[in-house]
C-alpha positions in Angstrom: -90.2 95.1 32.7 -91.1 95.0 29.2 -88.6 97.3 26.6 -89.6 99.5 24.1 -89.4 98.0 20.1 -86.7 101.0 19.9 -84.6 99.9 22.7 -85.1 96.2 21.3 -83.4 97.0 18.3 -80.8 99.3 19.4 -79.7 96.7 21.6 -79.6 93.5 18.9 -78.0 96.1 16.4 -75.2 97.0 19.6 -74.5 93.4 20.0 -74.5 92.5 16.8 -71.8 95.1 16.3 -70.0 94.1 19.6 -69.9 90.1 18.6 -68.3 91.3 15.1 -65.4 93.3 17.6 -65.3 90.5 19.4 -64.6 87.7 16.8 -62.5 89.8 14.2 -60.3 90.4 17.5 -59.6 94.1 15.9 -61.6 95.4 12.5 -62.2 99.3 11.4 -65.6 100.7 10.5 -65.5 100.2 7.3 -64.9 96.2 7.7 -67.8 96.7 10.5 -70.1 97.9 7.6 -69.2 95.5 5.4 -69.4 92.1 7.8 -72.8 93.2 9.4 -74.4 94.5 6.3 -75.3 98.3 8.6 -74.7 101.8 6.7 -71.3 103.4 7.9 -73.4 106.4 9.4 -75.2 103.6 11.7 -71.7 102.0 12.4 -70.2 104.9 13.5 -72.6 105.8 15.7 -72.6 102.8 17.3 -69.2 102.2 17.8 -69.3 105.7 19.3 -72.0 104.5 22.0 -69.4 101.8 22.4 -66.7 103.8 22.3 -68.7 106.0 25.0 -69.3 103.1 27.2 -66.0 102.1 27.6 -66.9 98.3 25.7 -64.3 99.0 23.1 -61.3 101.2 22.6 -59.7 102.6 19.1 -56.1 101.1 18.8 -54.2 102.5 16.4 -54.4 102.3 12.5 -54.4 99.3 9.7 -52.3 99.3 6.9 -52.6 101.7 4.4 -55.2 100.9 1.0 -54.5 103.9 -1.2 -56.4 106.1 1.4 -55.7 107.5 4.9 -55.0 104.6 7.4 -58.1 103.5 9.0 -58.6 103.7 12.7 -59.0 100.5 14.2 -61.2 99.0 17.5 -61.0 96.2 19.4 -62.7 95.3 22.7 -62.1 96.9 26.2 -61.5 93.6 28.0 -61.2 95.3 31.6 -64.7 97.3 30.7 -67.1 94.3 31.9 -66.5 91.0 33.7 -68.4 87.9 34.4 -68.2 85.4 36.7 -69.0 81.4 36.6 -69.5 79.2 38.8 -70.0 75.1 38.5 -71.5 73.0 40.8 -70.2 69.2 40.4 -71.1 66.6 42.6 -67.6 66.9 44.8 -66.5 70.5 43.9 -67.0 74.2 43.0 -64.9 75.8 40.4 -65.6 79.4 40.5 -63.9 81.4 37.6 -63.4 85.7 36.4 -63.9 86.2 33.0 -63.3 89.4 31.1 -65.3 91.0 28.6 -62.7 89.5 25.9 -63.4 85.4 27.4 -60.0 85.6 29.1 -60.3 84.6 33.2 -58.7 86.9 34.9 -59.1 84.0 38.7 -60.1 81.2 39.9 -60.4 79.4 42.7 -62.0 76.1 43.7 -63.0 74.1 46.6 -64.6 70.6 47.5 -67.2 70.0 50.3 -70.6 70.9 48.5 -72.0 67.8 48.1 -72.0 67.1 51.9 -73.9 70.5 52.0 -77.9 71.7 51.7 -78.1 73.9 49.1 -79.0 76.4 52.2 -75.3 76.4 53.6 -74.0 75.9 50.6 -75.0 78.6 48.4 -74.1 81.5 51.2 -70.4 79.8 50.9 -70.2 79.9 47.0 -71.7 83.6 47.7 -68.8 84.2 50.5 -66.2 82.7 47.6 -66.7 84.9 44.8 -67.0 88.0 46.6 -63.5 86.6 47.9 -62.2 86.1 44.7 -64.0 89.5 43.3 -61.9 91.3 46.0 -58.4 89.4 45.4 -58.8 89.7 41.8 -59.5 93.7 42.3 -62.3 93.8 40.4 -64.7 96.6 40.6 -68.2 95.0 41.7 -70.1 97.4 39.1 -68.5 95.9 36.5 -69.8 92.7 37.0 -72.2 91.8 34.9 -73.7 88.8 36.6 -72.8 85.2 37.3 -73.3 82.1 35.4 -74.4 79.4 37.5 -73.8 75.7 35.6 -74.7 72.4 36.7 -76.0 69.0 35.5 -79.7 68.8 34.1 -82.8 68.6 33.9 -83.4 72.5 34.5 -85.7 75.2 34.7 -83.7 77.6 33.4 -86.6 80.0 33.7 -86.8 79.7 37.2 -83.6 79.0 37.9 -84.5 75.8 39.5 -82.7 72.4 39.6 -84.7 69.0 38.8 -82.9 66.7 39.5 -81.6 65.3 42.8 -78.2 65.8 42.8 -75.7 65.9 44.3 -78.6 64.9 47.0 -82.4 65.3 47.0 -82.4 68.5 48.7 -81.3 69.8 45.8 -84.3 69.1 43.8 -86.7 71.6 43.2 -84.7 74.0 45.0 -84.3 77.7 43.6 -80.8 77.6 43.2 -80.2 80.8 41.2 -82.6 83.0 43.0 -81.3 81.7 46.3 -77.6 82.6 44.4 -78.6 85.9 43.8 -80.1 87.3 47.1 -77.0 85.8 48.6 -74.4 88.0 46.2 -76.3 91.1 45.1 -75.9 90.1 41.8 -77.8 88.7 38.8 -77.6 85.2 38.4 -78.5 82.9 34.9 -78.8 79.0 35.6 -77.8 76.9 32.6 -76.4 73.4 31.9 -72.3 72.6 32.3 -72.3 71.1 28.8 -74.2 74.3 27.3 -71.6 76.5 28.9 -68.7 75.0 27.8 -69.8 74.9 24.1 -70.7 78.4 23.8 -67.0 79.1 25.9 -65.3 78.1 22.7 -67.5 80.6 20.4 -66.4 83.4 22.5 -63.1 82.7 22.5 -62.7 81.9 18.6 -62.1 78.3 18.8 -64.4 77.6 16.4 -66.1 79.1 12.9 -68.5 81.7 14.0 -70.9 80.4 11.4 -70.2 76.7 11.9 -73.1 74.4 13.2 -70.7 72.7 16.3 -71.6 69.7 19.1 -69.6 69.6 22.4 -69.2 66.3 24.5 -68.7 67.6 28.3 -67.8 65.1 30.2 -67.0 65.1 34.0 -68.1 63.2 37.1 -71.1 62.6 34.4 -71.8 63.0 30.5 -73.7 65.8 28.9 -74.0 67.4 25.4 -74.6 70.9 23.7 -74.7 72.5 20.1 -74.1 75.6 19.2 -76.0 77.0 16.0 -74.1 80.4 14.6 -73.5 81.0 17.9 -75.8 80.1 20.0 -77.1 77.0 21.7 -79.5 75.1 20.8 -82.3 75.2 23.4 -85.0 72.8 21.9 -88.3 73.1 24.0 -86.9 73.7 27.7 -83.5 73.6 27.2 -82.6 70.4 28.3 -81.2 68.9 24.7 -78.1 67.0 23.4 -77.8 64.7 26.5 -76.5 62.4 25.1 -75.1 60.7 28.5 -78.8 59.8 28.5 -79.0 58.1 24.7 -79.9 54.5 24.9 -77.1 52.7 23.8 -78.7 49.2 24.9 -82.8 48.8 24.9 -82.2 45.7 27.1 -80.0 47.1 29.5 -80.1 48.5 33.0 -82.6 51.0 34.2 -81.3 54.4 34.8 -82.0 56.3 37.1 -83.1 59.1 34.2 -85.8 56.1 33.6 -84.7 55.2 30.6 -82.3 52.2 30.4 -79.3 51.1 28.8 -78.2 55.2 28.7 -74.9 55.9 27.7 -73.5 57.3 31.2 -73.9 53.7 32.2 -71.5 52.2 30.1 -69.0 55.1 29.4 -68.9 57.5 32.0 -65.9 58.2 34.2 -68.3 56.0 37.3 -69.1 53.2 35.1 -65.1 52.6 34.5 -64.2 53.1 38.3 -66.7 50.3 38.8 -65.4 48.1 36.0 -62.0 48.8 37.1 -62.9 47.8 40.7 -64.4 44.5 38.8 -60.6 43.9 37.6 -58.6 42.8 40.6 -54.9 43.3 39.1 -55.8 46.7 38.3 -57.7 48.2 41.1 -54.6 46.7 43.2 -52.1 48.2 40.9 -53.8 51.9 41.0 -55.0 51.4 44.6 -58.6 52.4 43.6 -60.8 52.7 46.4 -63.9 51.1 46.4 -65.6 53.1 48.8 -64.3 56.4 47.4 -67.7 58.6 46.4 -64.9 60.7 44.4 -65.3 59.1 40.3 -62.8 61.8 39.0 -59.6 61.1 41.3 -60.3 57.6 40.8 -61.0 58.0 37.3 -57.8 60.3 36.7 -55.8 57.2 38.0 -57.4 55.1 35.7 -56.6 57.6 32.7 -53.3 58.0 33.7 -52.3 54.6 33.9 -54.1 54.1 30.5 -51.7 57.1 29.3 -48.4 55.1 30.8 -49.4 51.9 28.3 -51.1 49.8 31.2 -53.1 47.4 28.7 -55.9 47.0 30.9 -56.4 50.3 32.0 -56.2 51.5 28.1 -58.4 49.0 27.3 -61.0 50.3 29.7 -60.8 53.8 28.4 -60.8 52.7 24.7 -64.2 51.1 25.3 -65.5 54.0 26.8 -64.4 55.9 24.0 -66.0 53.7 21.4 -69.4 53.9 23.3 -68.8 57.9 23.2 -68.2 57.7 19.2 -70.9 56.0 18.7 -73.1 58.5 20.2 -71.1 61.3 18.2 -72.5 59.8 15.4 -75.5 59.7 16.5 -75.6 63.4 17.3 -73.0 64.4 13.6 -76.1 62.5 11.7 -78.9 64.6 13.9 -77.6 68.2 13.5 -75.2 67.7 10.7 -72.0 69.2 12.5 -68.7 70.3 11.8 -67.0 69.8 14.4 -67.3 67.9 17.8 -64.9 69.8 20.9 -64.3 67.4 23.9 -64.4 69.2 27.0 -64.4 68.7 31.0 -62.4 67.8 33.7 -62.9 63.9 32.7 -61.4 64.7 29.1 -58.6 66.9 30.3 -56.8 63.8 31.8 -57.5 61.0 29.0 -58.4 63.6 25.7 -55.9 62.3 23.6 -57.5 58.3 23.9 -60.9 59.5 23.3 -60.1 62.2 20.8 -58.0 59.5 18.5 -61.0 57.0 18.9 -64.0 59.0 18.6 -62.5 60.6 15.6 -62.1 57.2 14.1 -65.9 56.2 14.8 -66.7 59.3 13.0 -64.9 58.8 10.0 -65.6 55.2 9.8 -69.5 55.3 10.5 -70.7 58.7 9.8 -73.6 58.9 7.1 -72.5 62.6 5.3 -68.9 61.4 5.6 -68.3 61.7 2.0 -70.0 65.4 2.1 -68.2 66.5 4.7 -65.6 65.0 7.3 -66.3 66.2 11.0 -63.5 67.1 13.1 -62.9 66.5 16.9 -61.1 68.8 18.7 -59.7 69.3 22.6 -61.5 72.5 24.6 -59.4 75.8 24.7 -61.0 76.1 28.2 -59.2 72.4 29.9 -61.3 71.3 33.0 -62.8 75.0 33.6 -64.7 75.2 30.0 -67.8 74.6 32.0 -66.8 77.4 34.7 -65.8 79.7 31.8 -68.6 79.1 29.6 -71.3 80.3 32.4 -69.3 83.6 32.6 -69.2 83.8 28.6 -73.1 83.2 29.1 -73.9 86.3 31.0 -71.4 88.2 28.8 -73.0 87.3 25.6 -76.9 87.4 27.3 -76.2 90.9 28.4 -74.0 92.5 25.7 -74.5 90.8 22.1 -77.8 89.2 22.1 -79.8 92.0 23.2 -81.3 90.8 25.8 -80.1 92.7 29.0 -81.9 95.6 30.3 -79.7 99.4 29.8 -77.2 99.7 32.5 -74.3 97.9 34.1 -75.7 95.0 36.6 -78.7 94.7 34.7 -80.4 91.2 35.2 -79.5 88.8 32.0 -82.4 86.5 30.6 -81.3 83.7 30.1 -80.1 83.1 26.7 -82.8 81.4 24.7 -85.9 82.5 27.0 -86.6 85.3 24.7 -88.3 88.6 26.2 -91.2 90.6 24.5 -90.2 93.4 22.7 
């Protein structure tokens, strides 16, 4: 249903005025005026919908100017919740999120892989209403669910393309499907997407800073985050840079492209070369049969972490492939900074954040403009999780782009709506 050109604006100027809560952590309306460039009469009124709404609270004054104190608001983090879930080839992490970016549970299990999305989805379903209910959350504040996973996506549809974790998968209408199954709204995305917007929402980063984020987990993926929000590109399927050529005469890819980066780097390519190096895969008792790349992969990193030399030499090289794409991405979008995140990072960050920040300062073409810093995620191994909750949050509340009323549906963030 289409919205009025009133309602569209009230709602973009609400969010904008939300986002600026949001980030300043707590602000009074005269800073409100002054950082959105809105009259103080339009300001107040706002914050008084807000206020009204239960999105934000007034908590206590600021230090005295000259004046009378001003009153001070922040956000209502218990007002609004969002949930996000991520589908990985050999688990489900389903987190809470408040309306302040915090999660408030989590819970996680393994088994989806081996599952049609038909059985599968009426479990995820059964899990969050689980976790809903032991986190005592009341289902009408929930604004919706983020659902993230690997690409290529109709976000639109809410459709996977791509046959993983099996070929049932593909083509099926994953977030619909979702949705009928909980009652609730649900927005499909990319894992990489989510987690790069997670650390705009909660203030990792320069709100006005032009940021990439490297994602990496049982595979690689890539998002950039533009002023806060991510870049979307034609059908939202950009930055994958798991799926940059790094060799035109090497192997085909699935993708159909060849020599892609996932190939070379990726926590399945080093089980595999690991398995290719008979003292190690004895010493870490790697498994070649194992269909499980991050366990084997975390032994791997950790060994690499204890000083083994091969194992560290291993994950070096897959950091100097991932540094080289970096580049590649710093030179494209001219970024500031570059946040590893993922499950795959959260065990061997401190290798690949040392190297990859050593590619970039070596190799990078604005270098002497501008140096580009990379950073660990706030959000560990859930960013992904988190970010898909931040996603509905930010949809619905500061873009503009939910319909009136708690347990509106989101559009998805990018997909634009007529006014």
């Amino acid at each position: 249903m289409a919205r009025s050109p009133v309602w569209a604006s009230r709602s973009k100027t609400r969010g904008v005025v939300l986002d600026v809560i949001r980030a300043a952590r707590t602000i009074s309306r005269v800073e409100l005026a002054a950082a959105t460039g809105l009259t103080g009469a339009t300001i107040s009124e706002v914050v008084r919908e807000l206020l009204g709404d239960g999105l934000v609270v007034e908590t206590g004054r600021g230090a005295p100017t000259g004046g009378k104190p001003r009153t001070l608001v922040q956000l209502n983090p218990s007002a609004r919740y969002g949930v996000g879930v991520q589908l990985e080839r050999n688990a489900c992490v389903i987190v809470v999120v408040d309306l302040a970016g915090h999660p408030v549970a989590r819970t996680s299990f393994r088994g989806v892989s081996s599952m049609p999305p038909e059985q599968a989805l009426p479990l995820v379903a059964s899990r969050v209403d689980a976790l809903l209910t032991t986190a005592a959350v009341e289902r009408e504040k929930v604004l919706g669910v983020g659902l993230v996973s690997y690409g290529p996506q109709d976000r639109r549809a809410g459709v996977l393309l791509t046959p993983q974790p099996t070929d049932e998968w593909r083509d099926h209408p994953v977030a619909p499907h979702l949705a009928e199954c909980l009652g609730l709204p649900v927005l499909l995305d990319n894992d990489a997407a989510a987690a790069a917007i997670g650390e705009y929402w909660m203030g990792a980063v320069d709100p006005s800073s032009t940021y990439g984020c490297i994602y990496m987990a049982t595979g690689i993926g890539g998002g950039v985050v533009v002023a806060g929000e991510v870049y979307r590109g034609s059908t939202s399927n950009t930055a994958e840079i798991g799926h940059i050529s790094m060799d035109v005469h090497g192997d085909e890819c699935p993708c159909g492209n060849v020599g892609c980066l996932e190939n070379y780097a990726g926590p399945s390519a080093l089980v595999r070369q690991a398995l290719e190096t008979p003292g190690l895969a004895r010493r870490l008792a790697l498994d070649p049969d194992a269909d499980d790349f991050l366990t084997e992969f975390a032994r791997i990193a950790a060994a690499a972490n204890a000083g083994d030399p091969e194992a560290r030499a291993l994950v070096e090289r897959s950091a100097r492939y991932l540094g080289h794409a970096a580049v590649t991405v710093a030179v494209l979008f001219d970024l500031d900074v570059i946040v590893l995140a993922g499950a795959s990072f959260a065990v061997a960050g401190s290798i690949y954040q040392a190297v990859i920040q050593r590619e970039l300062d070596r190799r990078l073409f604005a270098r002497r403009a501008h140096s580009v810093r990379v950073v660990p995620s706030v959000n560990g191994s859930d960013a992904a999780a988190i970010g898909g909750a931040v996603l509905v949050l930010q949809s619905e509340l500061t873009l503009g782009r939910g319909r009136p009323g708690i347990g509106a549906r989101p559009v998805p963030v990018g997909a634009g709506e007529a006014p």
